[in-house]
C-alpha positions in Angstrom: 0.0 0.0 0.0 1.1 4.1 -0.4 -0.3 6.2 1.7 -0.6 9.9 0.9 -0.1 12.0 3.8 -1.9 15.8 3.1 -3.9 14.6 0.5 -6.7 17.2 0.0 -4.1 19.9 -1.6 -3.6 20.1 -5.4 0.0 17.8 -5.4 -1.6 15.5 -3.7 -4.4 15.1 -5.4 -2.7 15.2 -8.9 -0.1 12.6 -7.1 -3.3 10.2 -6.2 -4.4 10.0 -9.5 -1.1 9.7 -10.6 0.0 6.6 -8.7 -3.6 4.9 -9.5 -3.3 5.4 -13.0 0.1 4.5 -13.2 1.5 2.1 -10.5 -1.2 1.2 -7.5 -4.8 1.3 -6.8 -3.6 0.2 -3.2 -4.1 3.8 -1.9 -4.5 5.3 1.4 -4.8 9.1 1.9 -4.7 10.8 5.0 -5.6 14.8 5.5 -8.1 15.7 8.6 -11.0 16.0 5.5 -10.0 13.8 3.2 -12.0 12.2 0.4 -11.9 10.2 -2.8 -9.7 10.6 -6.0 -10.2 7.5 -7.1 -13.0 5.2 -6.5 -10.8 2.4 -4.7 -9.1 4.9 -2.6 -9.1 4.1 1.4 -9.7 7.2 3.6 -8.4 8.0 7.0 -8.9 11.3 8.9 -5.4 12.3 10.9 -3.7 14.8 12.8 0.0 14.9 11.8 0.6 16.8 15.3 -0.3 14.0 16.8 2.1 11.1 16.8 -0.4 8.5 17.7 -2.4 8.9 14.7 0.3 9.4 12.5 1.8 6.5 13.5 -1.8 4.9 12.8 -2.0 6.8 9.4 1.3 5.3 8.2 0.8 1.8 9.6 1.2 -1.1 6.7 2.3 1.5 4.2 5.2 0.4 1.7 5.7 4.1 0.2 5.2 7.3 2.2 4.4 10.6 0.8 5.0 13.5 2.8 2.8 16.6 0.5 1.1 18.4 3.4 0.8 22.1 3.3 0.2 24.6 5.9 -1.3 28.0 5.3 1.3 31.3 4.5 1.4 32.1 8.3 5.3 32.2 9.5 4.2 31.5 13.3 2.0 28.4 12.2 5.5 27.3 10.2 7.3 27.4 13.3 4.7 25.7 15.7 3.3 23.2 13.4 6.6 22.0 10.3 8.7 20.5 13.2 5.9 18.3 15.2 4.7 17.4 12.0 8.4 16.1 10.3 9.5 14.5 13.7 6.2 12.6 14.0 6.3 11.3 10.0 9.9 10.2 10.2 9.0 8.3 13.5 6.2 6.1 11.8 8.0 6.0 8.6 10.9 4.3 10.9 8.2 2.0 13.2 6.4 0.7 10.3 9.5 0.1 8.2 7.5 2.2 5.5 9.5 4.3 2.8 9.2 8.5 2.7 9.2 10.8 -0.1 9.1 14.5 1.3 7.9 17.0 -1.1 9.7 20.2 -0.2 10.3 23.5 -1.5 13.5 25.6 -2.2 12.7 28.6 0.7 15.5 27.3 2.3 18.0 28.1 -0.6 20.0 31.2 -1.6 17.5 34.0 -3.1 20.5 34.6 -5.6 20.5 34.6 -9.3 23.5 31.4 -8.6 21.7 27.9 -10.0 20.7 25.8 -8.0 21.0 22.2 -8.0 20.9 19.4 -5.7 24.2 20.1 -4.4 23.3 23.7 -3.4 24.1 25.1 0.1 21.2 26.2 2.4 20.9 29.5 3.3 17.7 30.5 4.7 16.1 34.0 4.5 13.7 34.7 7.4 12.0 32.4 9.2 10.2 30.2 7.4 13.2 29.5 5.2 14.8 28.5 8.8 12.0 25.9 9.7 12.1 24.3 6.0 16.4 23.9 6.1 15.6 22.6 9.5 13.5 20.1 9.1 15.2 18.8 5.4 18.0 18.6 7.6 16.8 16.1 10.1 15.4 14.7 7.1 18.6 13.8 5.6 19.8 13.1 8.8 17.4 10.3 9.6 18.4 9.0 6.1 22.3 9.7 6.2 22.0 7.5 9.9 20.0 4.7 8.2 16.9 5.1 10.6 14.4 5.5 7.4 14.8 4.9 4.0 13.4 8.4 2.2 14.2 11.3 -0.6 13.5 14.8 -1.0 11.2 15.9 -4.2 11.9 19.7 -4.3 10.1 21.9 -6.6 10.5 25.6 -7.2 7.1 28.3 -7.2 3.8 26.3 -8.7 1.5 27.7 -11.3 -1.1 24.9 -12.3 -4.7 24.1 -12.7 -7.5 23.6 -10.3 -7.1 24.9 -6.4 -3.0 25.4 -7.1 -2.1 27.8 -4.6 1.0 29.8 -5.5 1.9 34.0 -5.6 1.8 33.4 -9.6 -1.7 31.5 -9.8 -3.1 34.0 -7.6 -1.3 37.1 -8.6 -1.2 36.7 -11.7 -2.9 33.7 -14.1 -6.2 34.2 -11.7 -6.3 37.9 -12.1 -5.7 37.8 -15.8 -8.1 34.9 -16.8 -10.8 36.6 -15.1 -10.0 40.0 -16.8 -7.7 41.8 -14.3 -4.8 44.0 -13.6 -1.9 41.1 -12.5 0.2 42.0 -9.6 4.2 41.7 -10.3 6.6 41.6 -6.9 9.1 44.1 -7.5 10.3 43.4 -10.9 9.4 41.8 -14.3 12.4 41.5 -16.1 14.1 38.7 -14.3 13.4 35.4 -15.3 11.5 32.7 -13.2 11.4 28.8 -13.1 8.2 27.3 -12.4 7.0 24.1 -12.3 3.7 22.8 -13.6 1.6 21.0 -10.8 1.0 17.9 -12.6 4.4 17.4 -13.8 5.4 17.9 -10.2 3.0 15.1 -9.0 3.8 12.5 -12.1 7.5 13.0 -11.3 7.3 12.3 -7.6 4.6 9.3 -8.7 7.5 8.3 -10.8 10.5 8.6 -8.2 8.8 6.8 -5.5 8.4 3.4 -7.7 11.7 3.7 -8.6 14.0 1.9 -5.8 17.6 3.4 -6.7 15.8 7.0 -6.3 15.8 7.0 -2.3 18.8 8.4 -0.4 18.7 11.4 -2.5 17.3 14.9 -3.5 15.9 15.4 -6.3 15.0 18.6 -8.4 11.6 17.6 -9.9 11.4 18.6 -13.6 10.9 22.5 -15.0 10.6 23.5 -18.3 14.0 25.2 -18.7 12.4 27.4 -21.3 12.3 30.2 -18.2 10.9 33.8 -19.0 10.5 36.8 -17.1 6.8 37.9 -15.9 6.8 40.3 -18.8 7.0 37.6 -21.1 4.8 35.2 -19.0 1.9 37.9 -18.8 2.2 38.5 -22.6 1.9 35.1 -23.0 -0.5 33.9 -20.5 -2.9 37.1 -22.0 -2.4 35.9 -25.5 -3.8 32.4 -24.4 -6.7 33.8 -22.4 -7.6 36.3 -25.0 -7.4 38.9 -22.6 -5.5 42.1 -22.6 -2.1 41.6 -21.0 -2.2 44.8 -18.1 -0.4 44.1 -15.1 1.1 46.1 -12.2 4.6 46.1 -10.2 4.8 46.4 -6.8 7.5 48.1 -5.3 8.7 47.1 -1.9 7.5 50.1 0.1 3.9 49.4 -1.2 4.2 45.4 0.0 5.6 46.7 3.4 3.0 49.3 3.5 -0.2 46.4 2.2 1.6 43.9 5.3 0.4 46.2 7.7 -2.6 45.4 7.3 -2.8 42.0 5.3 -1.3 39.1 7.0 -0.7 37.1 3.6 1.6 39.5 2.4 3.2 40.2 5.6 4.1 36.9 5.9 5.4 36.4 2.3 7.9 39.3 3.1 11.0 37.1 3.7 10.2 36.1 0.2 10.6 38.9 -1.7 14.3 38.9 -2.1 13.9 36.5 -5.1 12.0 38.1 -7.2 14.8 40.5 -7.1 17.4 37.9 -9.3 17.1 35.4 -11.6 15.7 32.5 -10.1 17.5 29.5 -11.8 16.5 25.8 -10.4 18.4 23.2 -12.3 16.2 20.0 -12.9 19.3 18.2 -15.1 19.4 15.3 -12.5 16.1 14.2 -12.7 16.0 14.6 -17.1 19.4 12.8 -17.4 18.0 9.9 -15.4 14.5 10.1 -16.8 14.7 11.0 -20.2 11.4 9.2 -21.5 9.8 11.9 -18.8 7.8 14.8 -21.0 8.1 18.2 -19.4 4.8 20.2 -20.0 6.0 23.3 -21.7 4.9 26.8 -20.3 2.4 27.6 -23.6 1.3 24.1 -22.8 0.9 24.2 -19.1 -0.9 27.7 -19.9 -3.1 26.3 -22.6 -4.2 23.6 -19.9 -4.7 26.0 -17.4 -7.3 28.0 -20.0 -9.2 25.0 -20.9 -10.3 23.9 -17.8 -11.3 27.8 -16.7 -15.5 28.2 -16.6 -16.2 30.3 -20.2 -19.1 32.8 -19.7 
């Protein structure tokens, strides 16, 4: 059996339907309000701040994945990520049960160097403190033998469905719908993104794939990367809509945190929108070639088809 812990958010949804289709209908996935993907899917409703039941949640699992979210709220970050690691490696080592950990890059340099596998952490602000602290006992419990796991680490979303990232909201939603997008601080520097799907197939893919664990892996981009200009003129051409968009300078975010919590708590962010942001998937293509990146036009073409027409 694989067991999908934090099921109910759009990688792990895409990643249910993923492993059904394409390795197991032996599912089990696990969120406090879980339901159905697929029609032979097992539920079960858990806490992972609770060790109990998410040492009951992982119980008989072969394969493990780790794709719970929590909400943009830095103090909920540093509460709720450590409990929530500590308590997943624990069952993953009881049972015996195999981990993949979806993760994201906030604990990396926001630098215009590349980053790869090999990269050095260096955390801005706090939530990039709690994420390079928990990877690290992460890779600790895996360097000591205690679990067998891997890291899946993707850079900023933009996807279909519920996808919740600063693009999808700032920009894709606001422009399919007909409005002004919001740009952090710059639009001439270019940005990797990863499609949600391909982020779910790949980690699909490198959990049935045994030599995989023991290792981090960059999950596949489309290395085609453009700047926000370029995405907005694109994303506006595929809507049919007219391209307009905004940039925010820093003294307006600082002045909207005040009184919006969202972008108050994205702050420690905002450094990377200042640089090129270039996250090197070569590891995961070299050993994967048969693996078909969506391309940006595509992954925006998808995105368009499945939005309501009125």
């Amino acid at each position: 059996m694989q067991t999908i812990l934090g099921a109910t958010g759009q990688i792990g949804r895409e990643l249910a339907t993923n492993l059904a289709r394409d390795f197991t209908t032996d599912l089990r996935l696990v969120s406090r309000r879980t339901q159905k993907i697929n029609d032979t899917d097992q539920l079960l409703s858990a806490d992972l701040l609770d060790a109990e039941q998410t040492l009951r949640a992982v119980e008989g699992s072969e394969i493990v994945y780790l794709t719970a979210g929590l909400p943009m709220d830095t103090q909920l970050w540093v509460d709720q990520w450590p409990t929530m690691m500590r308590n997943v490696i624990d069952a993953c080592a009881s049972h015996n049960a195999k981990l993949v950990f979806f993760d994201n890059t906030y604990m990396y340099p926001q630098t215009d160097a590349p980053q790869t596998e090999e990269i050095a952490f260096k955390p801005h602000g706090k939530k990039g403190k709690v994420r390079a602290a928990i990877a690290r006992e992460l890779l600790d419990a895996m360097s000591s033998g205690r679990v067998q796991a891997m890291i899946c680490r993707a850079p900023e979303f933009y996807g279909p469905g519920k996808t919740q990232s600063i693009t999808n909201v700032t920009v894709i939603n606001k422009l399919r719908h007909g409005k002004t997008a919001k740009v952090f601080l710059r639009d001439d520097t270019l940005r990797t993104l990863i499609f949600t799907p391909d982020a779910s197939r790949a980690m699909a893919l490198l959990g049935n794939t045994p030599d995989a664990f023991g290792q981090t892996w960059h999950l596949p981009c489309d290395d085609n990367r453009l700047t926000y200009r370029q995405f907005i003129e694109l994303a506006a051409n595929t809507f049919g809509v007219e391209g307009n968009y905004q940039i925010l300078k820093h003294w307006q975010l600082t002045l909207a945190g005040l009184v919006n919590q969202r972008l108050r708590d994205a702050a420690e962010l905002l450094p990377r929108y200042k640089a090129d942001n270039l996250f090197v998937s070569d590891k995961f293509k070299t050993r994967f070639p048969e693996f078909r990146v969506t391309t940006i036009p595509e992954g925006l073409a998808a995105i368009w088809d499945e939005t309501p027409k009125t």
